[in-house]
C-alpha positions in Angstrom: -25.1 42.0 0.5 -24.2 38.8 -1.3 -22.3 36.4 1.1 -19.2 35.4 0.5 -19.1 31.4 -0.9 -16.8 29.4 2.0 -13.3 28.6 0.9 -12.7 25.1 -1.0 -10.6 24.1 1.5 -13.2 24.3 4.2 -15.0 20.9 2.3 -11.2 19.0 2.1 -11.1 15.8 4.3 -8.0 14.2 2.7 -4.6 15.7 1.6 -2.2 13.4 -0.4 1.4 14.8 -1.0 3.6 12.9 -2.9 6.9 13.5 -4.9 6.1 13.3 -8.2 8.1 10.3 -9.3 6.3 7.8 -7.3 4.0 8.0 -9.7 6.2 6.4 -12.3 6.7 3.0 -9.7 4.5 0.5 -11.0 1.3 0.3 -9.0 1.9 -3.5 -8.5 5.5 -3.5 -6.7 6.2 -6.5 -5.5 7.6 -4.9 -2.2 4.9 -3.4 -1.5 1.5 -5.0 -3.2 -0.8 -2.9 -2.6 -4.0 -3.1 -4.4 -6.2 0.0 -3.6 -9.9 0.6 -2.8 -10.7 0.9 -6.3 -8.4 -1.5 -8.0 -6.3 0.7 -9.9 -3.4 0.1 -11.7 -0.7 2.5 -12.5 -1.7 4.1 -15.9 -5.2 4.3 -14.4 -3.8 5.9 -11.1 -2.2 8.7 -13.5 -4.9 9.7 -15.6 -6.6 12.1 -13.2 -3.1 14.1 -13.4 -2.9 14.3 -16.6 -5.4 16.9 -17.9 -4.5 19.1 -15.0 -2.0 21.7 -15.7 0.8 22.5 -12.8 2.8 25.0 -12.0 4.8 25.9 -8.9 3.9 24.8 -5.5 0.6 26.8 -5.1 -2.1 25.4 -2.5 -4.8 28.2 -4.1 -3.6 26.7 -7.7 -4.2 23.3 -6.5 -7.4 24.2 -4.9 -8.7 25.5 -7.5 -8.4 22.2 -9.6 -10.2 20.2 -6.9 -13.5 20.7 -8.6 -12.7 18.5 -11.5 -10.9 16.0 -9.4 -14.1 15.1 -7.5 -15.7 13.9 -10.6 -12.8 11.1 -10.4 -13.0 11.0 -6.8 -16.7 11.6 -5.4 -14.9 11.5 -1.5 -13.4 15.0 -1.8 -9.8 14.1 -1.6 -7.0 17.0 -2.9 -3.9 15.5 -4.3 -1.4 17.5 -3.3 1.6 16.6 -5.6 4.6 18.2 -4.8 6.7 20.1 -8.0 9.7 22.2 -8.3 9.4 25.6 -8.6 8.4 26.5 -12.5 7.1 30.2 -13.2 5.7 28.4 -16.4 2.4 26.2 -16.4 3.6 22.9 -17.3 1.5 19.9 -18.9 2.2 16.6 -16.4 4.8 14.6 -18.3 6.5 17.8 -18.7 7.1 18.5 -15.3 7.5 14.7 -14.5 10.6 14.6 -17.5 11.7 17.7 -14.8 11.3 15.7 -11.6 12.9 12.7 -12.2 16.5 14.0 -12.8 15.8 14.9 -8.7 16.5 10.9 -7.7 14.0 10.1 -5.4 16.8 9.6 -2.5 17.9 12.9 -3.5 17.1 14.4 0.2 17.7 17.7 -0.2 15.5 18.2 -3.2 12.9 16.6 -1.4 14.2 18.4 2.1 13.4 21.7 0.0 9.9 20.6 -1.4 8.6 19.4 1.8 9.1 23.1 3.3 8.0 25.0 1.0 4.8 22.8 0.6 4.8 23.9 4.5 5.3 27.5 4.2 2.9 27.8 1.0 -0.1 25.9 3.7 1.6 28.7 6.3 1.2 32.0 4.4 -2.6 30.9 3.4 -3.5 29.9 6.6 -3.1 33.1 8.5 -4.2 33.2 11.4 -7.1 30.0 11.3 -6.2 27.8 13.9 -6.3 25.4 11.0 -7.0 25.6 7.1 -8.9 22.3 7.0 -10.9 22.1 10.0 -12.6 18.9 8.2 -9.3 17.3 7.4 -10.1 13.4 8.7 -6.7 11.8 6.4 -2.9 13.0 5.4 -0.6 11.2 3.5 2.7 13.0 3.5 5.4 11.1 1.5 8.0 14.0 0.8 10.6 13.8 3.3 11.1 16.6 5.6 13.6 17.8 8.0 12.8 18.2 11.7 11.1 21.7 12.0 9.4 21.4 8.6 7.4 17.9 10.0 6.9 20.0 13.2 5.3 23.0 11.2 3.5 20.1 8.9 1.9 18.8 12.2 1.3 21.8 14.0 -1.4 22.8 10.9 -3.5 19.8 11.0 -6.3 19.8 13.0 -6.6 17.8 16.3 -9.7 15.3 14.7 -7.3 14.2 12.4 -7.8 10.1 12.3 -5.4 8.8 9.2 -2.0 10.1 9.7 0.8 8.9 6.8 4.2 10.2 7.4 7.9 9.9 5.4 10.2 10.9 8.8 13.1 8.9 7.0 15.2 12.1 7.3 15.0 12.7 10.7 17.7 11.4 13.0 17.3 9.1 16.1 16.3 11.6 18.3 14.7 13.7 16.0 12.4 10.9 15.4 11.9 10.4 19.2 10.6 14.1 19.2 8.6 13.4 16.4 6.7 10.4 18.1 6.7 12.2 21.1 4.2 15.1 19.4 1.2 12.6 18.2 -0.4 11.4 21.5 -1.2 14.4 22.2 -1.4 16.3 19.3 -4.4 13.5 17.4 -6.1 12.1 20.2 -8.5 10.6 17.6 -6.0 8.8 15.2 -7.0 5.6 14.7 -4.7 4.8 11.8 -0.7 5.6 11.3 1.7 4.7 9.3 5.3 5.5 9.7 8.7 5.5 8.2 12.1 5.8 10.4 14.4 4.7 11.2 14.4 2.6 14.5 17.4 2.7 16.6 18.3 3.4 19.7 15.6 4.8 22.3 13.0 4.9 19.2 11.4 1.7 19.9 10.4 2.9 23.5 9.0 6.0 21.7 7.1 3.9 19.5 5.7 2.1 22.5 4.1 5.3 24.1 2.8 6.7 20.7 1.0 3.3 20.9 -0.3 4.0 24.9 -1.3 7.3 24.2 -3.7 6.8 21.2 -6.1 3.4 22.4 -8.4 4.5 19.7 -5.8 2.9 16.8 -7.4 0.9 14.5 -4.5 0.6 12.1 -0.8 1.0 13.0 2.1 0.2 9.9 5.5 0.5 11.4 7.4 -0.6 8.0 11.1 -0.1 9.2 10.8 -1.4 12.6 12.5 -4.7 13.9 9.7 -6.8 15.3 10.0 -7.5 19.2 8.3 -8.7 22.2 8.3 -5.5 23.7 6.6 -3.9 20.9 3.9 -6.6 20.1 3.4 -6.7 23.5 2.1 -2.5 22.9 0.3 -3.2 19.9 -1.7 -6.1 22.2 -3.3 -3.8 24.3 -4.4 -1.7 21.6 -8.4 -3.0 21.9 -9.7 -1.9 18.3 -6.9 -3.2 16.5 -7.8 -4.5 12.9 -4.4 -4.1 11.1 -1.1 -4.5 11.5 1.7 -4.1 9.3 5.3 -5.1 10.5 8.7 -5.6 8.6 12.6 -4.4 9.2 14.4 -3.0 6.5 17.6 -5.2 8.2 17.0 -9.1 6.9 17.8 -10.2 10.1 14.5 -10.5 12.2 13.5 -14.4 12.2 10.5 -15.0 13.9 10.3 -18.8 14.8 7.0 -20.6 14.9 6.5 -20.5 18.8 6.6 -16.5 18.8 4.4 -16.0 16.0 1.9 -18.5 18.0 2.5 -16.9 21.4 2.9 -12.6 20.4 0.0 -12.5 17.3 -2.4 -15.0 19.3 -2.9 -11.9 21.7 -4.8 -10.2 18.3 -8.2 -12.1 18.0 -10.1 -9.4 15.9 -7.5 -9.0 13.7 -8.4 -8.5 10.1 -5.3 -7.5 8.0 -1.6 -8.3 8.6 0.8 -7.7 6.5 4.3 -9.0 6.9 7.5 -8.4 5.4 10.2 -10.8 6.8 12.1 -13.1 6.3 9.3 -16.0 7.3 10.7 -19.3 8.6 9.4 -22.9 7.7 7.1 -22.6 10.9 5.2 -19.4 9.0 1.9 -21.7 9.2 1.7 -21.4 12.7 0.4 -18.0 12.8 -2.1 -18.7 10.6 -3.7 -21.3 12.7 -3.5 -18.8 15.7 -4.4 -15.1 14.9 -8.1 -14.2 14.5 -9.1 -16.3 17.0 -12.9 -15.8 15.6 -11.7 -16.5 12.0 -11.3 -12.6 11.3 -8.5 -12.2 9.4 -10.0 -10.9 5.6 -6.4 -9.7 4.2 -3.2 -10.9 4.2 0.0 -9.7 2.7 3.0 -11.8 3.2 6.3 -11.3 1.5 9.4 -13.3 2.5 12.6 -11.2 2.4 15.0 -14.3 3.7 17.0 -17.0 1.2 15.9 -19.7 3.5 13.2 -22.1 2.2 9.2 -21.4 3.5 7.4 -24.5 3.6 4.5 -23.0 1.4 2.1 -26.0 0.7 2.0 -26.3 4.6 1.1 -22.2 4.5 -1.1 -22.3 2.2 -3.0 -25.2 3.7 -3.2 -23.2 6.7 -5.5 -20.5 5.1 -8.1 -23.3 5.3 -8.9 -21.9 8.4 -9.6 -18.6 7.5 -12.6 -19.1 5.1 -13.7 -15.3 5.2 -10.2 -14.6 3.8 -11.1 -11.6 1.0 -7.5 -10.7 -0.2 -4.4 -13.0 -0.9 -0.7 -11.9 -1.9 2.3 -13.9 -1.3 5.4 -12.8 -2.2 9.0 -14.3 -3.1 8.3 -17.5 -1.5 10.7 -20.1 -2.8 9.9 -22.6 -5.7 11.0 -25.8 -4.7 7.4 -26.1 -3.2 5.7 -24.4 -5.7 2.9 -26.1 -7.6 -0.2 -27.1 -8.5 -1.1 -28.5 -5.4 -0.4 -25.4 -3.6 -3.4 -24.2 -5.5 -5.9 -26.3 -4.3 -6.1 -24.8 -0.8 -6.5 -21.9 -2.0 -9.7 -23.0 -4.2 -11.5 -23.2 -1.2 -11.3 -19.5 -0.2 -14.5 -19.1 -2.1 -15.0 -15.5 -1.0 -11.6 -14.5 -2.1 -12.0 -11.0 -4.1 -8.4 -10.5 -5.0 -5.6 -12.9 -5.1 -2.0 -12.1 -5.9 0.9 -14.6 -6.2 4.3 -13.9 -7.5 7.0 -16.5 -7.5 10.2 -16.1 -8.9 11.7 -19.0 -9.7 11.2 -22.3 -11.4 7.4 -23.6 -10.5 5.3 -26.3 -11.8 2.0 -24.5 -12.3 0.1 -24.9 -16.0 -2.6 -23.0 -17.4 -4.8 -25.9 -16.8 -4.1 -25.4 -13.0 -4.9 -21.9 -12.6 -7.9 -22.6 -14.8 -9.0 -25.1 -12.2 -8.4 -22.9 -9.6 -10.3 -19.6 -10.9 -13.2 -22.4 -11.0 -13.6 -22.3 -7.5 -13.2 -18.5 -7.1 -16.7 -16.7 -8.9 -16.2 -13.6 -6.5 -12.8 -12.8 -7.7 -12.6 -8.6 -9.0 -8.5 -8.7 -8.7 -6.3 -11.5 -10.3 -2.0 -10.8 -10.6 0.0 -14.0 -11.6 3.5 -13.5 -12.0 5.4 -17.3 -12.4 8.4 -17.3 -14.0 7.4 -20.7 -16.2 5.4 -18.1 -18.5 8.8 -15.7 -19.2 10.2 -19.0 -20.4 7.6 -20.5 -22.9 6.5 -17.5 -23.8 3.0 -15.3 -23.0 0.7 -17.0 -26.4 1.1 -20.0 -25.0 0.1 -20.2 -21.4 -0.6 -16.4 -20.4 -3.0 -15.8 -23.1 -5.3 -19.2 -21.6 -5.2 -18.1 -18.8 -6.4 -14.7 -19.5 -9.4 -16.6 -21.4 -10.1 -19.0 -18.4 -10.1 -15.7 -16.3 -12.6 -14.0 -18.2 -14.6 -16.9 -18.4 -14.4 -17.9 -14.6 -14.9 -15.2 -13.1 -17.6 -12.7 -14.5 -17.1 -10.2 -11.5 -13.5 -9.8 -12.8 -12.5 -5.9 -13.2 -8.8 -5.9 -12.5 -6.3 -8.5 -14.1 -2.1 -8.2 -14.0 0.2 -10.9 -16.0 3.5 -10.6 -16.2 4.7 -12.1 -19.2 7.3 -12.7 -21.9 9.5 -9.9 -22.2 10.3 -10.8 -25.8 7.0 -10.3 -26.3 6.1 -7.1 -27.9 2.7 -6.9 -28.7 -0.5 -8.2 -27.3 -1.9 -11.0 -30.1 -5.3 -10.4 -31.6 -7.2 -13.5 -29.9 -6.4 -11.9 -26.6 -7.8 -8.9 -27.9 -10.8 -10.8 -28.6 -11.5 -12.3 -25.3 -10.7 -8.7 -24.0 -13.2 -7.0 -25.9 -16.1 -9.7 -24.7 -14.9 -9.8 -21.3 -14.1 -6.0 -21.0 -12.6 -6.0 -17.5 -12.2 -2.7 -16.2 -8.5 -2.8 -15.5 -5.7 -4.8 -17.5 -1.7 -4.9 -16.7 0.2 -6.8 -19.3 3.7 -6.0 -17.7 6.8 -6.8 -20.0 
């Protein structure tokens, strides 16, 4: 009697579900800059998708593709991309063209796609106390209602460690009840990330998803005002390596004193990332988190209209010599130039460095070329200054292109943003492209 081969989902340990349009946002968003494992850009985060034929939400379907999709991605992971209803199988930019009339703060479209992704993972599971017993990661980032997020949750296994959840819909207290359900529900999470909104009693909710899972490693609360309260739960979390904090209201100013005195508590620390809006004191946290010089990542974008000391900041990253990746984000001009640079030549293990500025700067070709000097480890470059929308990408873009393929031989990933008169990419950068042939190139107009 031949045995019956184990169902694909039984090999599964990550699920990615995402509305379909996110995939149009440009990998590189300044809001959020996040640069992935593998460096990937936009186009190159598409292309897996766009051999695979769709069709309606169908978790068999879907399975059945997985085979292919661990060529691209050796670590097992399903993407899980959430489509409307089509009875016909549908190339990818067909059902995209189909998708993006559904605005993506069109809540009820994505209200509807969120449960039936549920009840399509419901009528296959049966009675299994779980389809993926091996399921370690879930990145939900449909929006659901209430009782489609408590279905969602109640079919995930209880080893799950990542957890990645859109609960923008959810009210107040629906969000408290939401919370509430993690401790308990994932005693081994060690990384989650959250959207919702935080009012009312949700902060205190927040606090005791924090008490009841010591193990986290990671914690992202991306729409929650910062406060004493809270850092002071997030301190007591041991194994903390990353924290990710931000409000979506502009009015959360941390002075220099608190940043010293809440994010000293964090000595392992290893990645923060902060969107606020940072006041001229910023520098101070620098010179006290990661007591041990830690700290390999940092993300900092400044969402105020006040001015942010950044030579002073930058200097400050001095004293973080291991630092591996860089971005800073919407920091005024007035102190931008070459000689905020220079500090960060002497990150010499930097891998991936990201600066966009937008408005005027005093920062040449010449500078950055001095700059990538210092920097041979560098696999991830992104430049956006607004000097080069003004005299044009041949001039000053296209040398610096050359300086970074001749810099930096490790080089696989490079994003410019350039002229948008510009509408073609001249041949001599074609040339030093073709010697250099990094992996990954952005030329965004």
């Amino acid at each position: 009697m031949t045995q019956k081969p184990p169902h694909p989902a039984l090999f599964v340990d990550e699920i990615i579900i995402q509305f379909l349009a996110y995939l149009h946002q440009p990998r590189f968003n300044n809001d959020y800059a996040d640069i992935d494992a593998a460096g990937l850009t936009c186009k190159a985060w598409r292309e897996p998708f766009l051999d695979i034929k769709w069709r309606e939400v169908d978790l068999k379907y879907l399975l059945s593709v997985l085979a292919p999709l661990r060529k691209l991605h050796p670590n097992k992971k399903l993407f899980f991309t959430g489509v409307p209803t089509d009875a016909d199988i549908c190339r990818f930019r067909d059902v995209a063209r189909r998708v993006l009339h559904l605005k993506r703060d069109d809540d009820g479209a994505q209200a509807i796609l969120g449960k039936r992704i549920v009840n399509t993972i419901r009528s296959i599971q049966g009675d299994a106390p779980t389809l993926f017993p091996n399921l370690r990661i879930v990145k939900m980032g449909i929006r659901m209602h209430l009782t489609a997020i408590t279905w969602f949750i109640q079919l995930l296994p209880s080893s799950l460690q990542l957890l990645d959840i859109n609960a923008t819909l959810l009210s107040a207290n629906g969000y408290v009840i939401f919370l509430q359900l993690l401790p308990s529900r994932f005693p081994f999470l060690t990384t989650l990330t959250t959207l919702g909104a935080a009012k009312g009693r949700t902060e205190s909710a927040v606090r005791d998803v924090l008490a009841g899972a010591p193990a986290l490693h990671h914690v992202s609360l991306a729409q929650h005002p910062v406060s004493s309260s809270l850092i002071e739960a997030l301190s007591k979390l041991q194994f903390l390596e990353f924290i990710e904090v931000g409000t979506a209201i502009n009015k959360m100013v941390l002075t220099g004193f608190e940043w010293e005195s809440q994010f000293g508590a964090f000595p392992r620390l290893t990645e923060l990332s902060a969107r606020l809006p940072l006041d001229r004191s910023i520098n101070s946290l620098l010179l006290h988190i990661g007591a041990d010089r830690s700290l390999k990542t940092l993300r900092l974008i400044h969402t105020g209209k006040n001015t942010v000391d950044l030579k002073s900041l930058v200097r400050a990253l001095v004293t973080h010599s291991l630092l591996r990746h860089l971005s800073l984000s919407r920091f005024s001009a007035e102190t931008a130039d070459a000689n905020m640079l220079r500090p960060i030549a002497c990150l010499s293990q930097l891998e991936s460095l990201d600066i966009h500025n937008y408005a005027t700067s005093d920062i040449a070709d010449k500078d950055i070329g001095d700059l990538l000097e210092n920097l041979p480890l560098l696999k991830c470059l992104q430049l956006c200054l607004p000097d080069w929308r003004e005299k044009g990408w041949t001039r000053i873009t296209l040398r610096t292109l050359a300086l970074a393929c001749a810099c930096c031989s490790l080089l696989e990933n490079i994003a410019l943003f350039v002229d948008a008169r510009q509408e073609y990419i001249p041949s001599k950068a074609q040339e030093q492209l073709s010697e250099s042939k990094p992996r990954v190139l952005t030329l965004e107009y």
